[in-house]
C-alpha positions as a Markdown table, in Angstrom:
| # | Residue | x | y | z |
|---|---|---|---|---|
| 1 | Unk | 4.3 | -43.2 | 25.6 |
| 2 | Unk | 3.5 | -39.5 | 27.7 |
| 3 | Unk | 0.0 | -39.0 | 27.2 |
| 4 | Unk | -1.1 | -36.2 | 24.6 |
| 5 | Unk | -1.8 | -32.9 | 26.2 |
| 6 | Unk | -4.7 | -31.6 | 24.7 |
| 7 | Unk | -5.7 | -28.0 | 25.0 |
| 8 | Unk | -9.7 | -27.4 | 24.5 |
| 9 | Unk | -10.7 | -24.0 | 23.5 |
| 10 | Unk | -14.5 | -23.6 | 24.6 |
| 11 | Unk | -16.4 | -25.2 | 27.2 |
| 12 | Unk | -20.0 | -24.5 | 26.3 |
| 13 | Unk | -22.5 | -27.3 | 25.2 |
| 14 | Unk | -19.9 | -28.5 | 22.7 |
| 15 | Unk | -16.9 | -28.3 | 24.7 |
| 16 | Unk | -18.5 | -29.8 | 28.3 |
| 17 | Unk | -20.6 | -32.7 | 26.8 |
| 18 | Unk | -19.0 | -34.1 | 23.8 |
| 19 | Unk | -15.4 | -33.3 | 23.3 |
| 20 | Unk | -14.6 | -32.8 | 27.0 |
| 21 | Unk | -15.8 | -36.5 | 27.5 |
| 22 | Unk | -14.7 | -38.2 | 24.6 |
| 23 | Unk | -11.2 | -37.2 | 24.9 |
| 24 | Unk | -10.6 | -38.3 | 28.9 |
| 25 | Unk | -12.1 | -41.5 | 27.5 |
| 26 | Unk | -9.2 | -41.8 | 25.0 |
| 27 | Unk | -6.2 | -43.6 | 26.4 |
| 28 | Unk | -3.1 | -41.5 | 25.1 |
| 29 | Unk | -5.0 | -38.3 | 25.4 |
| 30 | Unk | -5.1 | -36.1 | 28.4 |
| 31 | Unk | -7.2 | -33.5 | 29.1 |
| 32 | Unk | -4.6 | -30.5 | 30.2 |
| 33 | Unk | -5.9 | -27.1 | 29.3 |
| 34 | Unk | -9.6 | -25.4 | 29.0 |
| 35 | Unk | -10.1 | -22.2 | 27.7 |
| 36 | Unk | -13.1 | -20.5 | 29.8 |
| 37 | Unk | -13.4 | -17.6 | 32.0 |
| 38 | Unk | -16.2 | -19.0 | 33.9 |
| 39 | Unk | -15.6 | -19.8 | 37.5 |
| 40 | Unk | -17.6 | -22.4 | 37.9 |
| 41 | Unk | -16.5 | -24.1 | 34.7 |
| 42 | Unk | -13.0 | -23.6 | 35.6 |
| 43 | Unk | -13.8 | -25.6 | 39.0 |
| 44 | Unk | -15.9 | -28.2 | 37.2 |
| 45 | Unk | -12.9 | -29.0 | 34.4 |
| 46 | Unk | -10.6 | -29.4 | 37.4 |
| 47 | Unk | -12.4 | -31.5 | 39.2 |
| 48 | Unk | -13.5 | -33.3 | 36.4 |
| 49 | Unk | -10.7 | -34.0 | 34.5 |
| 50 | Unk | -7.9 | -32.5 | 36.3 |
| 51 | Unk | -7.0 | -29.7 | 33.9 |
| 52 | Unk | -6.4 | -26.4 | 34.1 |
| 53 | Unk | -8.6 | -23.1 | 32.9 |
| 54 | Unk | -6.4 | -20.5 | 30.7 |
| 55 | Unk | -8.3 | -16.8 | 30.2 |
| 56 | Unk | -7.9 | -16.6 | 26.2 |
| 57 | Unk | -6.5 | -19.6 | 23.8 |
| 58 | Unk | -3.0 | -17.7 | 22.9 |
| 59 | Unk | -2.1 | -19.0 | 26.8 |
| 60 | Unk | -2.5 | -22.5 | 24.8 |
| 61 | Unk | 0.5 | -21.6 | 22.1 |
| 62 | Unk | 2.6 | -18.2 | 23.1 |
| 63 | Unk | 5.5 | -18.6 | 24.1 |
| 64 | Unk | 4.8 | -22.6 | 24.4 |
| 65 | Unk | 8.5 | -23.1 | 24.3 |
| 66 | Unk | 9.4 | -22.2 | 27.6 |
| 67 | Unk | 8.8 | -25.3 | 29.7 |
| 68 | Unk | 10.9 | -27.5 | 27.8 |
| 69 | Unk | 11.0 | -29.7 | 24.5 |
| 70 | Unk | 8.2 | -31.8 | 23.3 |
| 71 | Unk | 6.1 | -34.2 | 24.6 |
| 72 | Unk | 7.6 | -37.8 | 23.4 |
| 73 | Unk | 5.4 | -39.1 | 20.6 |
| 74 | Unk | 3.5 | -35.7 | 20.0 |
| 75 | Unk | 3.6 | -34.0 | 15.9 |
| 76 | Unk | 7.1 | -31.9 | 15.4 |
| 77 | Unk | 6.6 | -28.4 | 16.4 |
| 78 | Unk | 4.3 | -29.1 | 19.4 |
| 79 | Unk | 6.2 | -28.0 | 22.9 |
| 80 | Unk | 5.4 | -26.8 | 25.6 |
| 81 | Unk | 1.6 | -26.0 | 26.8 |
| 82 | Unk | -0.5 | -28.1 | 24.6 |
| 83 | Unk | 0.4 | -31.1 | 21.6 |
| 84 | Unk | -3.0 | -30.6 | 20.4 |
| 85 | Unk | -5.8 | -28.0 | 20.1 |
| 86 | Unk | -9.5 | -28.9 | 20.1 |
| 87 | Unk | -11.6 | -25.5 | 18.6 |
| 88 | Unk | -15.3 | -25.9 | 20.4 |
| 89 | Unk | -15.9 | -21.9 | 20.3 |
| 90 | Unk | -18.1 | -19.9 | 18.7 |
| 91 | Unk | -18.7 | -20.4 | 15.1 |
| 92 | Unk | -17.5 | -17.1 | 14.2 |
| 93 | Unk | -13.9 | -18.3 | 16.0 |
| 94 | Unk | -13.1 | -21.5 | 14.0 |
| 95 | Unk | -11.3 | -19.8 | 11.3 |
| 96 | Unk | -9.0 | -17.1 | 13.0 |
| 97 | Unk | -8.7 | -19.8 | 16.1 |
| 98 | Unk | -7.4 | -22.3 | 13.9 |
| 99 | Unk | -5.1 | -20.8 | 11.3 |
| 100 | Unk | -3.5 | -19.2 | 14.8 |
| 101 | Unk | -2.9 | -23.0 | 16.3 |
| 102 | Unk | -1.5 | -24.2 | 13.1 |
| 103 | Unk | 0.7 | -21.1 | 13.2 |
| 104 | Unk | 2.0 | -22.0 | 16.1 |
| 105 | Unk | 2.9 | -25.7 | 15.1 |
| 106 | Unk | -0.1 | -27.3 | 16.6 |
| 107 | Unk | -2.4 | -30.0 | 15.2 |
| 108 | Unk | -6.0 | -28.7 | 15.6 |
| 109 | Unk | -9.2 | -30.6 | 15.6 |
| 110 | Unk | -12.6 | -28.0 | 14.8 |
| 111 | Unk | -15.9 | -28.5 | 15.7 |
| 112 | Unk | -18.3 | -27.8 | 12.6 |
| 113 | Unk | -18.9 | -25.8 | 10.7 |
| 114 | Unk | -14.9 | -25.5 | 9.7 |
| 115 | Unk | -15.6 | -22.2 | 8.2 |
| 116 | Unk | -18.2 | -20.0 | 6.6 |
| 117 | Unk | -17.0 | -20.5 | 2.8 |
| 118 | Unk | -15.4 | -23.8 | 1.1 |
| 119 | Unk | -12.6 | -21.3 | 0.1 |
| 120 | Unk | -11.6 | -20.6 | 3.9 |
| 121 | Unk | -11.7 | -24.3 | 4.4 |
| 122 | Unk | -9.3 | -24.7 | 1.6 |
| 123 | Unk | -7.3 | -21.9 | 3.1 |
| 124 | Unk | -6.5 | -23.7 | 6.2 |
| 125 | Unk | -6.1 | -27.5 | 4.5 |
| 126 | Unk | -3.6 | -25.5 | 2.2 |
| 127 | Unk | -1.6 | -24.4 | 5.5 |
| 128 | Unk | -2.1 | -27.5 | 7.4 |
| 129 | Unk | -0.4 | -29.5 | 4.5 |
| 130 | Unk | 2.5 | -26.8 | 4.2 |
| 131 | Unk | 3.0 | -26.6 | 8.1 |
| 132 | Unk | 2.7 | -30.7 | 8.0 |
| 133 | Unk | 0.2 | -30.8 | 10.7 |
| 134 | Unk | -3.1 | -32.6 | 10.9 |
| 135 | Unk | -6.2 | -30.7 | 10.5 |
| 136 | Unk | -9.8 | -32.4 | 11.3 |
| 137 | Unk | -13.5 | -31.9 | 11.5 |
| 138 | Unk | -15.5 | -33.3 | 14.4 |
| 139 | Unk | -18.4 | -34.4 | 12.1 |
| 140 | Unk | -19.5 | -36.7 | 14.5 |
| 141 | Unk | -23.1 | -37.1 | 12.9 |
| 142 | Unk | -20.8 | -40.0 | 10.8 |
| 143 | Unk | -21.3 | -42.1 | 13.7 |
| 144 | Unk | -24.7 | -42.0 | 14.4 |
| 145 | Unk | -25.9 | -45.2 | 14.9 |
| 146 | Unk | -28.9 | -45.1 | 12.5 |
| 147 | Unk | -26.4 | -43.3 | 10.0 |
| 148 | Unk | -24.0 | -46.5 | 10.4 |
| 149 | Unk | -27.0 | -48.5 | 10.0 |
| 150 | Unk | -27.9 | -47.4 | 6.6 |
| 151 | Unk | -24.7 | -47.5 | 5.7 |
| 152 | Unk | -24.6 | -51.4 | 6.5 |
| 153 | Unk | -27.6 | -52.0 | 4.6 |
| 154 | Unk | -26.3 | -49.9 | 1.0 |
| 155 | Unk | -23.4 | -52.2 | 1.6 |
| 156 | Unk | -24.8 | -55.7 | 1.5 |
| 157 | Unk | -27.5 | -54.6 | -0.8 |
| 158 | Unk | -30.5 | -55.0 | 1.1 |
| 159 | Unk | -31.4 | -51.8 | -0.1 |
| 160 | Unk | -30.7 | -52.2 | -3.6 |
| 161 | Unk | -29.7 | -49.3 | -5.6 |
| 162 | Unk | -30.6 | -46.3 | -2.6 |
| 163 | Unk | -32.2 | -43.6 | -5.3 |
| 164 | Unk | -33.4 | -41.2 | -2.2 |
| 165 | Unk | -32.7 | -40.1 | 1.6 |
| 166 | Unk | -34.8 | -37.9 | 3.1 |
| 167 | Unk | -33.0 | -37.3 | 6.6 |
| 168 | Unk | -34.2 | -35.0 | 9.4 |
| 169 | Unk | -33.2 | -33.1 | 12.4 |
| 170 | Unk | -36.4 | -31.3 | 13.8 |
| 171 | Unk | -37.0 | -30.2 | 17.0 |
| 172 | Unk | -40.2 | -28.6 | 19.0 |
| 173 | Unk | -38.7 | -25.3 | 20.8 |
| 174 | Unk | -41.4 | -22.5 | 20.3 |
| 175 | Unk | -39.5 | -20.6 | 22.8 |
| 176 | Unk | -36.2 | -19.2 | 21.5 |
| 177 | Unk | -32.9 | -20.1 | 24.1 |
| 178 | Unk | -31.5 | -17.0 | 22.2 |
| 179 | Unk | -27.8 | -15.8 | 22.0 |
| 180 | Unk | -25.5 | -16.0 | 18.4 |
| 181 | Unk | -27.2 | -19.4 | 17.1 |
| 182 | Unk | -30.5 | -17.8 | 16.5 |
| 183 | Unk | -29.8 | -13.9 | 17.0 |
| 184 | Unk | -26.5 | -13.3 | 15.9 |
| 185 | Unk | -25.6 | -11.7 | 12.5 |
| 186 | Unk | -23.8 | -13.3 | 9.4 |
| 187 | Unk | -20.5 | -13.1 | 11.0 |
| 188 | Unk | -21.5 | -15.5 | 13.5 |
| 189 | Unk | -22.4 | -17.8 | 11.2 |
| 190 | Unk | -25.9 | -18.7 | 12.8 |
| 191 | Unk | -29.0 | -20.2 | 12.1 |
| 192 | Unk | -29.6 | -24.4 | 11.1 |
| 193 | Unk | -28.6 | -23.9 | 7.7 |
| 194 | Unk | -24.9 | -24.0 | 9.2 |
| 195 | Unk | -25.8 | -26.1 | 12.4 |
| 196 | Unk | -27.6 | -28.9 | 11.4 |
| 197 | Unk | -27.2 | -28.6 | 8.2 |
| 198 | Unk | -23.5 | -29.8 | 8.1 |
| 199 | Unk | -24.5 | -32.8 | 9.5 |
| 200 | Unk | -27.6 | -33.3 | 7.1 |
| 201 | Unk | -25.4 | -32.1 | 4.0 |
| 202 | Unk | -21.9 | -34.3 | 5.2 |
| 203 | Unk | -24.0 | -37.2 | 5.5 |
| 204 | Unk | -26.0 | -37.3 | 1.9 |
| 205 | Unk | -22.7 | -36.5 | 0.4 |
| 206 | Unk | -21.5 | -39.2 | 2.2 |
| 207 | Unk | -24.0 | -41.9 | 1.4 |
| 208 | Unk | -24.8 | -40.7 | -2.1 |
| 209 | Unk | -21.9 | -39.3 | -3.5 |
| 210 | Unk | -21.3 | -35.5 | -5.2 |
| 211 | Unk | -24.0 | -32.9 | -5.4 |
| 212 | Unk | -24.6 | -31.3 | -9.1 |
| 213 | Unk | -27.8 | -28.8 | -7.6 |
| 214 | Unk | -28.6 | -27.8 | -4.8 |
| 215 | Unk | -32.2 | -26.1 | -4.1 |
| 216 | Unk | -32.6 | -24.4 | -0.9 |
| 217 | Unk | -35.6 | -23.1 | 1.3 |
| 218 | Unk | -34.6 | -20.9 | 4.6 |
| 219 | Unk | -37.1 | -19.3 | 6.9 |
| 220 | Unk | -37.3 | -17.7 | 10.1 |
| 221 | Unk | -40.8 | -19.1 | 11.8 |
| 222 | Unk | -40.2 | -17.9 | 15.7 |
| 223 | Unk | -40.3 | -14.1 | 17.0 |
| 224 | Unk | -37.2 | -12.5 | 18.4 |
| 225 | Unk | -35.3 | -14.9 | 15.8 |
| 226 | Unk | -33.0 | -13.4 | 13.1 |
| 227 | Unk | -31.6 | -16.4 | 11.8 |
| 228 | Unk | -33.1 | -19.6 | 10.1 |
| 229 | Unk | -34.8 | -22.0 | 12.2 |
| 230 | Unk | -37.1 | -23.5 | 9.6 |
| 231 | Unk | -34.5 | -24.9 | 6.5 |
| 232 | Unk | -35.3 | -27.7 | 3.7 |
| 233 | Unk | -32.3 | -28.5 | 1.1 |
| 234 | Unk | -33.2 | -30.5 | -1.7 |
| 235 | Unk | -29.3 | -32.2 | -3.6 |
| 236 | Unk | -29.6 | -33.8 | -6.9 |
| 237 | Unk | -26.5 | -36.2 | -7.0 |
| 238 | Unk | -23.9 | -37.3 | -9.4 |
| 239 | Unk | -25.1 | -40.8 | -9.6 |
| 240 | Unk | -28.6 | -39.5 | -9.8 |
| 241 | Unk | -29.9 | -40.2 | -6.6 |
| 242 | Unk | -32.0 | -37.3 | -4.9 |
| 243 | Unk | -31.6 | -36.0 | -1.1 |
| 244 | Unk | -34.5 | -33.9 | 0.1 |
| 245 | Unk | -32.8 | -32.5 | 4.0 |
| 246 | Unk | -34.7 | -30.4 | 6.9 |
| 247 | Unk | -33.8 | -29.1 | 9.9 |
| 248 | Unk | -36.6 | -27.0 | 12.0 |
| 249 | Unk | -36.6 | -25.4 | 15.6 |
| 250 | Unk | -40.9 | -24.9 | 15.1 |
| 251 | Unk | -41.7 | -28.7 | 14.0 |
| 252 | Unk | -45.5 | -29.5 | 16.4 |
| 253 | Unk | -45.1 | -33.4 | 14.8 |
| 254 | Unk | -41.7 | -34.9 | 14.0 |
| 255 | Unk | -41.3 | -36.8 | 11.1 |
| 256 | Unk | -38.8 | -39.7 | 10.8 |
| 257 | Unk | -35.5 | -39.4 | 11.3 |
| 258 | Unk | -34.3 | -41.2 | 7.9 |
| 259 | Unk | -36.4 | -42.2 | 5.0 |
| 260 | Unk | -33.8 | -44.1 | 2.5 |
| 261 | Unk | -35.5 | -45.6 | -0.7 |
| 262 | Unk | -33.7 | -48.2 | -2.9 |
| 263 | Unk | -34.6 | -50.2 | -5.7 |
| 264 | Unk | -34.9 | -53.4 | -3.5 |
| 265 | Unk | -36.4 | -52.2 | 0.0 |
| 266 | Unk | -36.5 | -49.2 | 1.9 |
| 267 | Unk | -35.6 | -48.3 | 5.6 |
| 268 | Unk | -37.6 | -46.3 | 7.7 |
| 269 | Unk | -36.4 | -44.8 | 10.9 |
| 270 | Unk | -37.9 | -42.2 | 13.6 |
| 271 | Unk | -36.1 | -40.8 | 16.7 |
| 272 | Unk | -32.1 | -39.6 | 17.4 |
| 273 | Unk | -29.1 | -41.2 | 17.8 |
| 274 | Unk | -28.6 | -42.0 | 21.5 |
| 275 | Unk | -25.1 | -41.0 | 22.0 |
| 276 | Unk | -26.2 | -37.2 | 22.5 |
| 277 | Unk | -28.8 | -38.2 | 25.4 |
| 278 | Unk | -26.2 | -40.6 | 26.9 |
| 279 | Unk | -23.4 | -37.5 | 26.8 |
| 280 | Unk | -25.2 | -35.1 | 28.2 |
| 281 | Unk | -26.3 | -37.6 | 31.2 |
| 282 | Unk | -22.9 | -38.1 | 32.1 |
| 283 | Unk | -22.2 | -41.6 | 30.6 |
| 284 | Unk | -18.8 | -41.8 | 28.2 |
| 285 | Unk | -18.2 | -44.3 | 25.4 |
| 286 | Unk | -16.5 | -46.4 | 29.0 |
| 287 | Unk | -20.1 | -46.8 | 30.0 |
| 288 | Unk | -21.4 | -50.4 | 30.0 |
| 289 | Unk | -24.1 | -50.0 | 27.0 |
| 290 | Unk | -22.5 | -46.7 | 25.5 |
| 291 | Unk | -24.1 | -46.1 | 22.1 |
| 292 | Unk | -26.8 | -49.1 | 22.0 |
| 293 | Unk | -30.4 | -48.3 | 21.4 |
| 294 | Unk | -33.1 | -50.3 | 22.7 |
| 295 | Unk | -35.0 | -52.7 | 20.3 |
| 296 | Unk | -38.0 | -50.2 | 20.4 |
| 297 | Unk | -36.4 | -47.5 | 18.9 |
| 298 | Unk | -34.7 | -49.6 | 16.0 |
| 299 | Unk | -35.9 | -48.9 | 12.4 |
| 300 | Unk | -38.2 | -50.7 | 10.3 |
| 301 | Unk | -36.9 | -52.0 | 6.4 |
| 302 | Unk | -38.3 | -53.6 | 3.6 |
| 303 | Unk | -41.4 | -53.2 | 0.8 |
| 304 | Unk | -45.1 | -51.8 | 1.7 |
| 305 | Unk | -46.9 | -54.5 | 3.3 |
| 306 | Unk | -43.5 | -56.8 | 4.4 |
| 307 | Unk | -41.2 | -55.1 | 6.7 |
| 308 | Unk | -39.1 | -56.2 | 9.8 |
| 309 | Unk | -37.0 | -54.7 | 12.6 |
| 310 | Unk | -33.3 | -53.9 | 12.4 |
| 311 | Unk | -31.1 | -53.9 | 14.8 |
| 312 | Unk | -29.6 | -50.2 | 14.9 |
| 313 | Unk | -25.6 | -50.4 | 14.8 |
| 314 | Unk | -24.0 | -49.2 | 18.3 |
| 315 | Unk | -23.1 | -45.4 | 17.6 |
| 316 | Unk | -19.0 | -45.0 | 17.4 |
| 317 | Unk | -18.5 | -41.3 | 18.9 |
| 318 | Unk | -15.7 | -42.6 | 20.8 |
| 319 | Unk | -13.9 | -43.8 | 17.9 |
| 320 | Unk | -13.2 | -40.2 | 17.0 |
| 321 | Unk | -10.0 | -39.1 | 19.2 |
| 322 | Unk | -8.7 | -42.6 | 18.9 |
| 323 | Unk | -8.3 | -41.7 | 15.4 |
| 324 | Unk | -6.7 | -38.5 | 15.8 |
| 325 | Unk | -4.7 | -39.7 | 17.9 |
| 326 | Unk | -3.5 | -42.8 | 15.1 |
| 327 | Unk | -3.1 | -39.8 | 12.7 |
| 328 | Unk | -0.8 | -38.2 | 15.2 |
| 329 | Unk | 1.3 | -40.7 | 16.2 |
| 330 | Unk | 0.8 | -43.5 | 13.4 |
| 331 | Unk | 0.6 | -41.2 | 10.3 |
| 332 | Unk | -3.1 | -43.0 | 9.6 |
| 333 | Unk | -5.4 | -40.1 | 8.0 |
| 334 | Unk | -7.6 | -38.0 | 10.0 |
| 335 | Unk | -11.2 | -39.0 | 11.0 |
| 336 | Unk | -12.3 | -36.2 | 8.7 |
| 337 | Unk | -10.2 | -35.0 | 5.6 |
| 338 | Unk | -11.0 | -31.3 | 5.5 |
| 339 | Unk | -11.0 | -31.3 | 2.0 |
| 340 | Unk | -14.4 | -33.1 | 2.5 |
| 341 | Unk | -15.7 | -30.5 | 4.6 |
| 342 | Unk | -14.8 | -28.1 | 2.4 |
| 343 | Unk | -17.0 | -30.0 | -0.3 |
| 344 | Unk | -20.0 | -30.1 | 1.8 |
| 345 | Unk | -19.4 | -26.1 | 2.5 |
| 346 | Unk | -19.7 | -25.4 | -1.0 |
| 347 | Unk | -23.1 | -27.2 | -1.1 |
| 348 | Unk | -24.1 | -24.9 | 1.9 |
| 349 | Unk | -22.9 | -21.7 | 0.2 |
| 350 | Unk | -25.3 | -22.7 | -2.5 |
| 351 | Unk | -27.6 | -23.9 | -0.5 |
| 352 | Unk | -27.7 | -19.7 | 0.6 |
| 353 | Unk | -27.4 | -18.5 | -2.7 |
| 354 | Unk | -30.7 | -21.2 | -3.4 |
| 355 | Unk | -32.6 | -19.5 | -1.0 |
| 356 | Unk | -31.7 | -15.8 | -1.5 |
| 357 | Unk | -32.1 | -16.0 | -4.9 |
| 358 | Unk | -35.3 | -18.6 | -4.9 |
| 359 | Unk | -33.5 | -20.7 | -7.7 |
| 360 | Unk | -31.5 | -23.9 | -8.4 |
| 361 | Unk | -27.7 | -23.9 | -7.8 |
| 362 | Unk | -25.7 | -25.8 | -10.6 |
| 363 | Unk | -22.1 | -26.7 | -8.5 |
């Protein structure tokens, strides 16, 4: 079958080191439009990946129809420039951006967050199922190694009934980088709560099921910061297990990555997935060792007093566009049902209202 054409709107930290990569590694995909404005990403997306920069992403969809019918084994409705639309913009972008592709009869994939509100996520599942086009999230936190790890462990019981995760992403950056993330106003949909939050959130609700409360803390620690860069979300689950979440830009000592207790044992883990480090070096999920993490970095499980070493799964990034592209031309589902992010956005939304109002949030 004629490769995929797929037409990447953004080509900033998101766009250059994760989906840029992992889609050239993904046989059946081809890289063939990038929206940017910048010259010298424009030269670099050429002479990376062969593909061409557009000035705005309605070059990606208007007027699509005029170079001919669709590309053989693309969705129904896709022609001309593109088959498929990754959104990697700005966070303020992901909504308008994407209910203009799906408009336009073009299955989109969307960097997270989806959408400010659980309700504008449902929005654009609704007119993804009416249109008959795939929409998906690139939660790609799912395949963290360590994430994969723990999800081994819940499965063949080691860890016994899990009855808490404490899970981190902190970071040590006294010195704001600036721009929308940390400055921007509520439009732009800035700050952790958002960022690594809907990683933190998507994988509790992942492990442990349905929130019933959420409690939020949100602060802003650093000068010449508007937005939170110091958030803790605590989630009481349906099944009763608890998940206490933090993401901080100020954080001097770094606590461990995961902290998962069960009945049986528990599994201790400190550091990041490697997959981010390996990206942004340049190596793809092609790379000889793509994903593994040395022995010396693996987490730790079992009781106080009697623990051992675990070997941390590989991390499955690369799995991602493989996926999408089985749900385009296979019919399989999407790597992420957006009905799920939509789930995860109402735990967000509370965890806002948590923090404003300095109270539990019953869902």
């Amino acid at each position: 079958m004629t490769d995929l054409r797929v037409g990447l709107i953004g080509y900033g930290v998101a766009g250059a080191f994760f989906h840029a990569p992992l889609i050239s590694a993904t046989p059946g995909l081809r890289l063939s439009a990038v929206v940017t404005r910048d010259p010298a990403r424009a030269a670099e997306v050429a002479e990376r990946y062969g593909a061409r920069a557009v000035p705005d992403a309605a070059a990606l969809w208007d007027a699509s129809g005029a170079t001919g019918p669709a590309t053989p084994g693309a969705p129904s409705g896709a022609v001309g420039a593109v088959d498929l639309v990754v959104i990697a913009s700005p966070n303020r972008t992901h909504v308008p951006l994407a209910r203009a592709a799906l408009g336009a009869g073009l299955p989109v994939v969307v960097d997270k967050p989806l959408a400010a509100t659980a309700a504008e996520a449902r929005d654009l599942a609704a007119l993804a199922r009416e249109r008959g086009l795939m929409l998906t999230v690139f939660q790609n936190r799912r395949w963290d190694g360590d994430f994969l790890t723990i999800g081994r462990l819940a499965e063949a019981g080691e860890l016994g009934e899990v009855t808490r995760l404490e899970s981190r992403f902190e970071r040590w950056r006294p010195v704001p980088k600036g721009g929308w993330r940390e400055t921007g106003g509520a439009e732009e949909i800035p700050g952790l709560l958002y960022d690594l939050g809907s990683h933190l959130v998507d994988q509790a609700l992942r492990l442990l099921g349905p929130a019933v409360d959420v409690y939020a803390e949100t602060d802003v620690r650093r000068g010449g910061v508007s937005a939170d860069d110091d958030t803790f979300i605590a989630l009481s689950h349906a099944g009763g297990a608890r998940s206490h979440l933090w993401a901080g830009a100020l954080t001097p000592r770094l606590g461990p990555r995961f902290r998962v207790l069960g009945t049986r044992a528990g599994y201790l883990k400190y550091g990041l997935d490697v997959q981010e480090e390996q990206l942004r070096a340049g190596l793809t999920p092609a790379s000889p060792g793509f994903g593994e993490e040395p022995g010396e970095r693996w987490g730790t499980i079992g009781t106080e007093g009697e623990t051992r070493a675990v070997r941390t799964e590989p991390g499955g990034y690369g799995g991602f566009y493989p996926a999408v592209l089985a749900c385009l031309r296979d019919g399989a589902p999407p790597p992420v049902e957006p009905e799920e992010v939509a789930a995860a956005l109402a735990v967000l939304e509370a965890a806002r209202l948590s923090a404003a109002e300095r109270r539990v949030v019953t869902l």
